[in-house]
C-alpha positions, 0 to 999 in steps of 0.5 A: 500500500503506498503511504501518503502523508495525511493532512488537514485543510489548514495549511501554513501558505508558504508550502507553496514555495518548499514543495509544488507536488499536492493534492486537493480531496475532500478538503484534506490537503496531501503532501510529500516530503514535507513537514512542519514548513513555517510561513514567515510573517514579514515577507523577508527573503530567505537568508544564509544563516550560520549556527556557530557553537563548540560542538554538535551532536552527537554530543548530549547537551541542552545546547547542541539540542537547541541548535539541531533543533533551529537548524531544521526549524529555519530550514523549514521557514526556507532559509539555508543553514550551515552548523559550525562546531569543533566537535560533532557529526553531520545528522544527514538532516537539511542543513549543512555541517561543517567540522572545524578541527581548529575550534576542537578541544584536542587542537594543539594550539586549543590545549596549549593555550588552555593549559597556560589560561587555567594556571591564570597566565598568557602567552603568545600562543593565544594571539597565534591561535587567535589568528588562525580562529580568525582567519578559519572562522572568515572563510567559513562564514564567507557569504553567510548573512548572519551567524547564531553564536550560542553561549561563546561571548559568555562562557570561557571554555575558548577565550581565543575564541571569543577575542577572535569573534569579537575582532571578527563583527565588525565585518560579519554580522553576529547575534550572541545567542546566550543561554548561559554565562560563566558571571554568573554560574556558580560552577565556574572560577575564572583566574583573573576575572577583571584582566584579558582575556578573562575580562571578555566574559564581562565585555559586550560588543557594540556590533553584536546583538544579543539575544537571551534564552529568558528573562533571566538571563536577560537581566543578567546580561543587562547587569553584567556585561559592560557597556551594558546591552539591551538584549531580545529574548527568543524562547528555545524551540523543541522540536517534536521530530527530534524530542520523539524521533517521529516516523517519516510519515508522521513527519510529513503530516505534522505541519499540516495538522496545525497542533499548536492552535489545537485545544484537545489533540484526540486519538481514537486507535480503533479499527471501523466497526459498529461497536467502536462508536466512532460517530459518538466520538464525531458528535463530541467534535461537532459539540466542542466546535460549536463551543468555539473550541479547536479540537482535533480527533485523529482516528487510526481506522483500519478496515476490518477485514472480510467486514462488509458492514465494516466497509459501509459504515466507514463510508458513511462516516467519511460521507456524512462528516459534515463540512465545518469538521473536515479540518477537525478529523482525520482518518489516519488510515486513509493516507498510510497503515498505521505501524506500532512505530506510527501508532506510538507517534500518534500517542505522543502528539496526542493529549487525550485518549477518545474511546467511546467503544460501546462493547469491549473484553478488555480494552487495551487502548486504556491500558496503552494509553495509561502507560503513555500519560494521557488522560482517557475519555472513555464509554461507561462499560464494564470492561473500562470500570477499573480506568474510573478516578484514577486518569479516565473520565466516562463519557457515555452522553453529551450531556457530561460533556461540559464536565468531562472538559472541566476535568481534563483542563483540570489534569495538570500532564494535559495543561502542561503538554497543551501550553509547551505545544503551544508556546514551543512548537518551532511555527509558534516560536519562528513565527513570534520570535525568530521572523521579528528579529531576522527584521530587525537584523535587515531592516533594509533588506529587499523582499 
């Protein structure tokens, strides 16, 4: 069976630009090979960006993480991205990777000039060093527009680095990327703190601008550095693809069922059968629809096998789903067969178990669902009972709907999976961070 990427009617418009191949059924817009593609806000032209930091992955760090994941979410908002990193490997993802041996701990230059900084003394073999960073850091970012440099203007694992950078921005535009800085960290002791070149991790650069991860840092930029900088805080991105290695599949539906804006994420893993009351769980969208709420019901809905009535009765299901919910239910089944691999991809992106089955002898969804953390509305039947107060609300009637929404707003995993996929998706965070501070980079430049 070919595999086709499933999709709702809403649809960031800059997919145009990344993939011209689509499909128009039934108001359900179908794509290949691509996932998660982020329309810019104010219209800037794609740019050349360069992501610049002491290692990558494979190397296990929040940062390398933040940086594997901005690298594939400015790539899907069009830009071209190239890593930089002293220590890492290329993940075989849409960007570019580029090892810089002269930026790696064990370059011999690296480990003199550290050997002698941490004795709190200076030679020449910093300035030497320092050359050679200039000089190989001004061929890689020849032609970039602009370079992320994470963490290396405020910690001092290569202070040769940072005097080397600080020569370098008046000629290539840089943006610090600070989410830590060694002022302020407790775990660090720097020899000399007020003599060079330890006194770079109090200095600011008036050709760089300075974006911090928080409010916090943040402030301690502004209570830190000297002269003091006013810097923009971009929140980091957590990409569901890396967080939860999804399947190719699911990746390629993932931007197009608009989770972030989404209120309830339901999973129905069912087969279509009369006794899965499947048209009970489409009432309950219907209802929360005209609620003026955003709800989304994922169905895996595999055929049942030599099942006439089972054929006919998804058929109805599909045909009478009325207009105003197509961009609210997807029947997974229709666009790929649904795996163990994909089965748990849809458990992870969702945030609530929907099973409203009319007869079952053990019910293992709940039991799945359980060990996924998701809260479970399910049928008031004996096979479901030992679910009851402890993670699943029964709904057996629209009449306990209104309670049935109180109580699963009232779970904390629930507001807390709903408010990080709200404010953390890479769309949310392109979107309201990352397009306006591109624009503030190139107010002049041409669209």
């Amino acid at each position: 069976m070919a595999k086709r990427s499933m999709s709702c009617a809403v649809q960031y418009e800059a997919a145009a630009r990344r993939q011209a191949d689509s499909e128009m059924i039934e108001g359900l817009r179908l794509k290949k090979n691509v996932f998660c593609v982020i329309k810019p806000v104010y219209g800037l032209p794609f740019m050349k960006i360069a992501l610049l930091h002491y290692s990558f992955w494979p190397e296990m760090g929040g940062v390398e993480h933040v940086i594997r994941d901005q690298a594939n979410m400015l790539r899907r908002a069009g830009h071209q991205v190239k890593v930089l990193a002293g220590v890492g490997l290329d993940t075989g993802e849409d960007y570019e990777f580029q090892l810089m041996p002269e930026l790696a701990p064990d370059y011999e230059l690296n480990v003199s000039v550290r050997s002698v900084l941490d004795r709190g003394q200076s030679d020449q073999n910093f300035s030497k060093y320092r050359s050679v960073l200039v000089e190989a850091l001004g061929a890689a970012l020849t032609g970039m527009d602009v370079t992320f440099v994470h963490n290396i203007f405020t910690m001092h694992f290569n202070l040769a680095l940072t005097r080397a950078l600080h020569d370098l921005a008046p000629y290539h535009k840089m943006v610090a990327w600070t989410h830590d800085m060694v002022a302020t960290n407790s775990d660090y002791a720097l020899p000399n703190p007020t003599q060079p070149p330890w006194n770079l991790m109090r200095t600011s650069s008036s050709e760089v601008k300075y974006v911090a991860v928080s409010e916090l840092r943040a402030d301690e930029l502004k209570a830190h550095l000297k002269p003091a900088v006013a810097s923009r805080v971009v929140l980091n991105v957590i990409d569901p693809v890396r967080l939860f290695g999804l399947t190719p599949e699911i990746r390629e539906s993932l931007g197009s069922l608009d989770l972030p804006d989404r209120e309830f994420v339901f999973l129905l893993p069912a087969r279509i059968m009369l006794r899965k009351n499947i048209e009970f769980a489409l009432e309950i969208i219907k209802k929360l629809c005209e609620k003026g709420r955003n709800p989304l019901l994922l169905i895996t809905g595999a055929k049942a096998n030599n099942n006439p009535a089972s054929e006919r009765y998804g058929d109805f299901l599909r045909h009478s789903l009325p207009k105003e919910l197509l961009s609210h239910v997807v029947f997974v089944s229709d666009f790929f067969v649904i795996q163990d691999d994909t089965l748990r991809d849809l458990f992870l992106l969702s945030d609530c178990l929907l099973f409203p089955s009319k007869q079952e002898g053990f019910g293992l969804p709940i039991i799945e669902a359980a060990l996924h953390r998701l809260p479970v509305w399910c049928n008031d039947i004996p096979a479901l009972w030992v679910t009851e107060g402890e993670g699943a609300f029964m709904l057996k009637d629209l009449a306990k709907l209104p309670d049935a929404v109180t109580w699963l707003e009232g779970q904390p995993i629930f507001r807390q999976q709903r408010k990080c996929r709200r404010l953390f998706n890479p769309a949310v965070v392109y979107q309201r961070y990352y397009d306006p501070l591109l624009a503030s980079l190139f107010p002049n430049k041409p669209v």
